[in-house]
MMTF fields as JSON, N, C-alpha, C and O atoms, coordinates in Angstrom:
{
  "mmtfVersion": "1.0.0",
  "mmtfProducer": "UNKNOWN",
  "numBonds": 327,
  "numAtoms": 328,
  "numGroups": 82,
  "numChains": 1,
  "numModels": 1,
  "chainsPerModel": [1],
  "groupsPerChain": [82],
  "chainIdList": ["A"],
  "bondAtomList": [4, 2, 8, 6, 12, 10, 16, 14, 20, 18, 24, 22, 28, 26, 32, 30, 36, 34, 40, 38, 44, 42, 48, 46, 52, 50, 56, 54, 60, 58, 64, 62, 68, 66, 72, 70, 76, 74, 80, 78, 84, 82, 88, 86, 92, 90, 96, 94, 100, 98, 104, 102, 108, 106, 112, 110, 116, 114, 120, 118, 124, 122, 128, 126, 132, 130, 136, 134, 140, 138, 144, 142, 148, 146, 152, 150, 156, 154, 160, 158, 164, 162, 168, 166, 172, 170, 176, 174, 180, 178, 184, 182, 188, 186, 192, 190, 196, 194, 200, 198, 204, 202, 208, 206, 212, 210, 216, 214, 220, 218, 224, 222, 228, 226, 232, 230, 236, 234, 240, 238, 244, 242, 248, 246, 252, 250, 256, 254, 260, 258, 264, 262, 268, 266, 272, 270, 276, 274, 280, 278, 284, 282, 288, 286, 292, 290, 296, 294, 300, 298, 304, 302, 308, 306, 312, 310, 316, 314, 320, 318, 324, 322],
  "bondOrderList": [1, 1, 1, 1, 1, 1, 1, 1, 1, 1, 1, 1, 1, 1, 1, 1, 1, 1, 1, 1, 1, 1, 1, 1, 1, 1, 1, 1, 1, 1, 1, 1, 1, 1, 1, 1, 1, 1, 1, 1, 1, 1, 1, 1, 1, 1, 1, 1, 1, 1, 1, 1, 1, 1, 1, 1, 1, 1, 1, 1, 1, 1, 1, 1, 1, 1, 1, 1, 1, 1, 1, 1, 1, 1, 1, 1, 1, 1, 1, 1, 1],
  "groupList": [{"groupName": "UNK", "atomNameList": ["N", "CA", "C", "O"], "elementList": ["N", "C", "C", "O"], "formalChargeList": [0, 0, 0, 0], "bondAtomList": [1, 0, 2, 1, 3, 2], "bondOrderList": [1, 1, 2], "singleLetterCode": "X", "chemCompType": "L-PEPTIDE LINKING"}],
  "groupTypeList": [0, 0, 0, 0, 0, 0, 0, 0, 0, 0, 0, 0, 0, 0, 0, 0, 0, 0, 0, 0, 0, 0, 0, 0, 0, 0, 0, 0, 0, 0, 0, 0, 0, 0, 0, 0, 0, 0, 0, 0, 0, 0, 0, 0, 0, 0, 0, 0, 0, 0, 0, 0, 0, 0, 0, 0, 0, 0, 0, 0, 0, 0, 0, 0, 0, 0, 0, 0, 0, 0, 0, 0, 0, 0, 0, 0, 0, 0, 0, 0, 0, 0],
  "groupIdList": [1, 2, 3, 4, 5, 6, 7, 8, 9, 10, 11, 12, 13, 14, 15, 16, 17, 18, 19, 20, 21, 22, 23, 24, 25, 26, 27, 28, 29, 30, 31, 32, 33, 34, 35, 36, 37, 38, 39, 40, 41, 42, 43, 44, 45, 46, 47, 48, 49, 50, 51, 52, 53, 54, 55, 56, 57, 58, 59, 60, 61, 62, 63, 64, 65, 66, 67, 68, 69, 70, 71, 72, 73, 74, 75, 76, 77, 78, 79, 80, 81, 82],
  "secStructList": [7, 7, 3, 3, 3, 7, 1, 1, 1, 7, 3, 3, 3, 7, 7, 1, 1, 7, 1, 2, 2, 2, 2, 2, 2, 2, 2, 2, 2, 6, 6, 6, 6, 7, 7, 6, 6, 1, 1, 3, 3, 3, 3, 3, 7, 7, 1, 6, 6, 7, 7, 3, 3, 3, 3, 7, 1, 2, 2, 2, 2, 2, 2, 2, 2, 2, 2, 6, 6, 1, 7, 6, 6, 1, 1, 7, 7, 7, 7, 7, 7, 7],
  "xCoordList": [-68.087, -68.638, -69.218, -70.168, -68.74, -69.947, -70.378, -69.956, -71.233, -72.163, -71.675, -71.527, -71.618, -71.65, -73.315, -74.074, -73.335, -74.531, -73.961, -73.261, -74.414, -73.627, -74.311, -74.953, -74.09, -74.174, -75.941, -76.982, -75.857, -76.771, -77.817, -78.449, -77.84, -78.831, -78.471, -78.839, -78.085, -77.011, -76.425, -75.577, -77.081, -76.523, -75.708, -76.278, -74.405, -73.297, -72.724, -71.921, -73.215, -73.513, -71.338, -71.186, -70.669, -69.388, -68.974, -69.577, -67.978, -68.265, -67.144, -66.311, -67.178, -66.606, -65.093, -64.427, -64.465, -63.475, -62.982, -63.766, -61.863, -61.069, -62.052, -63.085, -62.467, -63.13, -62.615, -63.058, -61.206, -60.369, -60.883, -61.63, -60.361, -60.99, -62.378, -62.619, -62.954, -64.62, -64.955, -65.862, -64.247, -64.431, -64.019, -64.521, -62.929, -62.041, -63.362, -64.201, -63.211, -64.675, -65.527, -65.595, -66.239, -67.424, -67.176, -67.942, -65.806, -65.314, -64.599, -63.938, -65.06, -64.285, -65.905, -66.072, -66.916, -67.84, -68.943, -70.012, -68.612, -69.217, -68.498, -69.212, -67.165, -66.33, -66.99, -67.489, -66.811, -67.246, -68.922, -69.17, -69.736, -70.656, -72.04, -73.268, -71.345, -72.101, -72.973, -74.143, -72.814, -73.106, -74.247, -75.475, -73.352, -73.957, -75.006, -76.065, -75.003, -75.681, -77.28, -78.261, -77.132, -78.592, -79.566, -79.116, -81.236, -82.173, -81.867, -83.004, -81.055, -81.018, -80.807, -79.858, -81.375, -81.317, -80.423, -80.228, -79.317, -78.76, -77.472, -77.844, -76.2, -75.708, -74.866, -74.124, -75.159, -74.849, -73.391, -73.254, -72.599, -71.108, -70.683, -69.581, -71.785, -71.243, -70.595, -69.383, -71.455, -70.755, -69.901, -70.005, -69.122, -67.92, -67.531, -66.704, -69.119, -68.938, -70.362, -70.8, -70.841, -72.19, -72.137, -71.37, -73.097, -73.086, -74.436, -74.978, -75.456, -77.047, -76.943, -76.1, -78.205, -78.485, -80.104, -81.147, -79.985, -81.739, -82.317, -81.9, -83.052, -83.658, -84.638, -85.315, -84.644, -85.736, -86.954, -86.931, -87.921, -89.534, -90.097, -90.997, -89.622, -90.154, -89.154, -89.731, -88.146, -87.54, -87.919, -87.691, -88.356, -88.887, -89.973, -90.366, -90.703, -92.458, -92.352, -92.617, -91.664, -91.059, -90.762, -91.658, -89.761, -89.431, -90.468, -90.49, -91.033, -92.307, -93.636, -94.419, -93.59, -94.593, -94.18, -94.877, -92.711, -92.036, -91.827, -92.093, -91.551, -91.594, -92.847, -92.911, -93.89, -95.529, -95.69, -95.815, -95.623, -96.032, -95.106, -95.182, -93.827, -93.592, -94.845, -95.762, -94.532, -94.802, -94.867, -93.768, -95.79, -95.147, -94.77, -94.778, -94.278, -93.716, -92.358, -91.693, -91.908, -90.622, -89.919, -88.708, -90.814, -90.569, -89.558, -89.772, -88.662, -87.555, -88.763, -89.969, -88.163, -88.596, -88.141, -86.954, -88.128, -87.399, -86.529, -86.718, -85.938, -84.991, -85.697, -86.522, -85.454, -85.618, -84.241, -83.43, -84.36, -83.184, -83.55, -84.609, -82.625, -82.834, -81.496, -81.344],
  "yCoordList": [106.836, 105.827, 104.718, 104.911, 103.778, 102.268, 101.242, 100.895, 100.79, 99.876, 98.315, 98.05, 97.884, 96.086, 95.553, 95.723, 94.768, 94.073, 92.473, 92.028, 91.874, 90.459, 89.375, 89.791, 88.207, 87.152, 86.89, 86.927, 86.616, 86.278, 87.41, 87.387, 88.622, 89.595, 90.69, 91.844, 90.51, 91.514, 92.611, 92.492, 94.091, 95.286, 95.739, 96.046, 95.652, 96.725, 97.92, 98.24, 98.767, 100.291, 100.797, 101.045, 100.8, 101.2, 102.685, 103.72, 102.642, 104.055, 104.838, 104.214, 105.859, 107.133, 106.913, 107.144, 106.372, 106.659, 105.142, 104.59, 104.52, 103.133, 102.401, 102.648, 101.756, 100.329, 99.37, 98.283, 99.799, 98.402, 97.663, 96.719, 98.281, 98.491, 97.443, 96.286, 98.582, 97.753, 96.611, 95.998, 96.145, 94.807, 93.937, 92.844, 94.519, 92.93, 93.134, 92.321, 94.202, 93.916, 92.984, 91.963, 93.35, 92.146, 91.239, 90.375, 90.819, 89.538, 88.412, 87.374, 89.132, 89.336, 88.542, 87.427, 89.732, 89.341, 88.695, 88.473, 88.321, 87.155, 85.723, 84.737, 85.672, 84.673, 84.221, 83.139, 85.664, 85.295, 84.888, 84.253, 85.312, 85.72, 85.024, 85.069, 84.571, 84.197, 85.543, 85.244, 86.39, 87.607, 87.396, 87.487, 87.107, 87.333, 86.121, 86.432, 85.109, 83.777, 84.244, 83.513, 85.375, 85.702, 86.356, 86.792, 86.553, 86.727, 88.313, 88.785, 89.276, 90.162, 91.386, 91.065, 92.556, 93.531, 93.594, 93.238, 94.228, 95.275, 95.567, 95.513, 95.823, 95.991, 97.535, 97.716, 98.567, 100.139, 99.855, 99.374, 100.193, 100.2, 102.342, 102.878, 102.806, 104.339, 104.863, 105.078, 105.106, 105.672, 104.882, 103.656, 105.413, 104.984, 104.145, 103.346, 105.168, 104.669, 103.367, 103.006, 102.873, 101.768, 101.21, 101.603, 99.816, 99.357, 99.168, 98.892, 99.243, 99.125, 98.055, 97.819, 96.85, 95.891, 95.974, 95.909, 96.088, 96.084, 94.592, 93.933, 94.183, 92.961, 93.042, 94.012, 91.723, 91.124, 91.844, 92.449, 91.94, 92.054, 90.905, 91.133, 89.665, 88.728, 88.801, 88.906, 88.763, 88.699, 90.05, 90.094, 90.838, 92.085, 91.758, 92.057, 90.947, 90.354, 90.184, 90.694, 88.913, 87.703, 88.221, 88.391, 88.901, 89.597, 90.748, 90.845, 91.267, 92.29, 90.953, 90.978, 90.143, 88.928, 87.805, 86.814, 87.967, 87.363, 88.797, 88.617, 89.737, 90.666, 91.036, 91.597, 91.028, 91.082, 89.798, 89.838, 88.889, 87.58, 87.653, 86.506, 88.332, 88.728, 89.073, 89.887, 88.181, 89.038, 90.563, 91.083, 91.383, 92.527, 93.063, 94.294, 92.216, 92.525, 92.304, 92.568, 91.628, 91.366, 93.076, 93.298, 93.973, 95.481, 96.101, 95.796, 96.813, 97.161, 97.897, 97.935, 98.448, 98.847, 100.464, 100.154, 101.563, 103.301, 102.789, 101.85, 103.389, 103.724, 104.332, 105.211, 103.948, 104.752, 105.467, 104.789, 107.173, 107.35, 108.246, 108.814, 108.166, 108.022, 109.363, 109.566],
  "zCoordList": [104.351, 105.224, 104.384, 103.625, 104.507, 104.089, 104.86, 105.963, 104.216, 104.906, 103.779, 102.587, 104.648, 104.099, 104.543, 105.497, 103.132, 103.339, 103.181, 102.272, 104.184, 104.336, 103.136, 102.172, 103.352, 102.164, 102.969, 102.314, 104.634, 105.327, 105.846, 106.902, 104.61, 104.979, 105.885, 105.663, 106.437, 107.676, 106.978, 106.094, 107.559, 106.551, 108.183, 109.23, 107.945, 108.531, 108.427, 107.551, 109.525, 109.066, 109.889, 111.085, 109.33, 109.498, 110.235, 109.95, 111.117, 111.065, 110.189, 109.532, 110.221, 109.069, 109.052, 108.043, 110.415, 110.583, 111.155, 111.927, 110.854, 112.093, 111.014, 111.635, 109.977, 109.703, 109.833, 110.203, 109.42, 109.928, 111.824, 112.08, 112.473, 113.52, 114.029, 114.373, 113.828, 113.174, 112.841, 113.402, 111.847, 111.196, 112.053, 112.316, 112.57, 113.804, 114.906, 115.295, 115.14, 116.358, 116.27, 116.953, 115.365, 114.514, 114.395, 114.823, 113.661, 113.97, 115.35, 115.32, 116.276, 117.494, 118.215, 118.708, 117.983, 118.775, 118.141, 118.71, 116.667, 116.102, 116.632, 116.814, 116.848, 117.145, 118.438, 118.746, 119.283, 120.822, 121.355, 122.38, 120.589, 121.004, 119.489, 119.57, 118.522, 117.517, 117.195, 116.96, 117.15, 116.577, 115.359, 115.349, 114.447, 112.838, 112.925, 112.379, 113.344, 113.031, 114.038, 114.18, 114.495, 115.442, 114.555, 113.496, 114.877, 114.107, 113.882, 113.856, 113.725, 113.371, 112.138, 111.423, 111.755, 110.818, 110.345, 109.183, 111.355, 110.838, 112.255, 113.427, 111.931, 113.038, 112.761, 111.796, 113.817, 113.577, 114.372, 115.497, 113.666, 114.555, 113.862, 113.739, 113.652, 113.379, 114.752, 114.757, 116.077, 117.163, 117.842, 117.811, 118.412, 118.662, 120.157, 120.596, 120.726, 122.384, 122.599, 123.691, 121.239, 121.346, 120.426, 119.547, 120.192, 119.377, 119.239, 120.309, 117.913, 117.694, 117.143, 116.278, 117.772, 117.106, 116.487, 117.138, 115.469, 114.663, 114.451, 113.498, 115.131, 115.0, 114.082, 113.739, 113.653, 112.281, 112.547, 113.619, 111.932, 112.13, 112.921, 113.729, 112.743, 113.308, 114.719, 115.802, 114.696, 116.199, 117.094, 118.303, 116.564, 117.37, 117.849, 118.977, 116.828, 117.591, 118.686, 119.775, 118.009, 119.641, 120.178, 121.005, 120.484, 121.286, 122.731, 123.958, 121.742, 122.728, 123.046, 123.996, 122.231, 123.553, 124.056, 124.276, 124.303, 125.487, 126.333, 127.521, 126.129, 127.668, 127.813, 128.907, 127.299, 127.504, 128.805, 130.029, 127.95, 129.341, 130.112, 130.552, 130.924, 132.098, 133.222, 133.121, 134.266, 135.39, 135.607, 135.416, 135.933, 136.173, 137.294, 137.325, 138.694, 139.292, 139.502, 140.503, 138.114, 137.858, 137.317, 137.339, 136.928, 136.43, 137.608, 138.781, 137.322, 137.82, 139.168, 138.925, 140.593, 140.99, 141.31, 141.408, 141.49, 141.453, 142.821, 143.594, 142.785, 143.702, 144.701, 144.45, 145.825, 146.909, 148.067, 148.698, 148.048, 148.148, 149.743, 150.013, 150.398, 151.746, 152.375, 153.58]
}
């Protein structure tokens, strides 16, 4: 298994098996989606059925006090089952 560590800090965790595979993905949903150019760690492509995105220290901040100053009646509400 290897991991690529990009030019832009970005460590790519591969999985064991298909990298070829893998790589077009990444390049697929960097193309589509600007992927690599976002404030993020680390991207886990090991399991096969998800993909993990590890955000910066600083984009994780941001992140938890922008869903802090939410409303909290914007919070999902349970199901009610009938």
């Amino acid at each position: 298994r290897w991991d690529l560590k990009l030019e832009n800090g970005i460590t790519v965790k591969l999985p064991e098996d298909g990298e070829d595979q893998a790589i077009a993905e990444l390049v697929r949903m960097d193309r589509d989606n600007g992927l690599l150019t976002r404030d993020i760690a680390a991207v886990d492509m090991r399991l096969s059925d998800r993909l993990v995105v590890q955000l910066t220290p600083e984009a994780a901040t941001q992140r938890e006090a922008t869903l802090n100053e939410k409303p909290q009646n914007l919070k999902r509400k349970p199901e009610t089952k009938i």
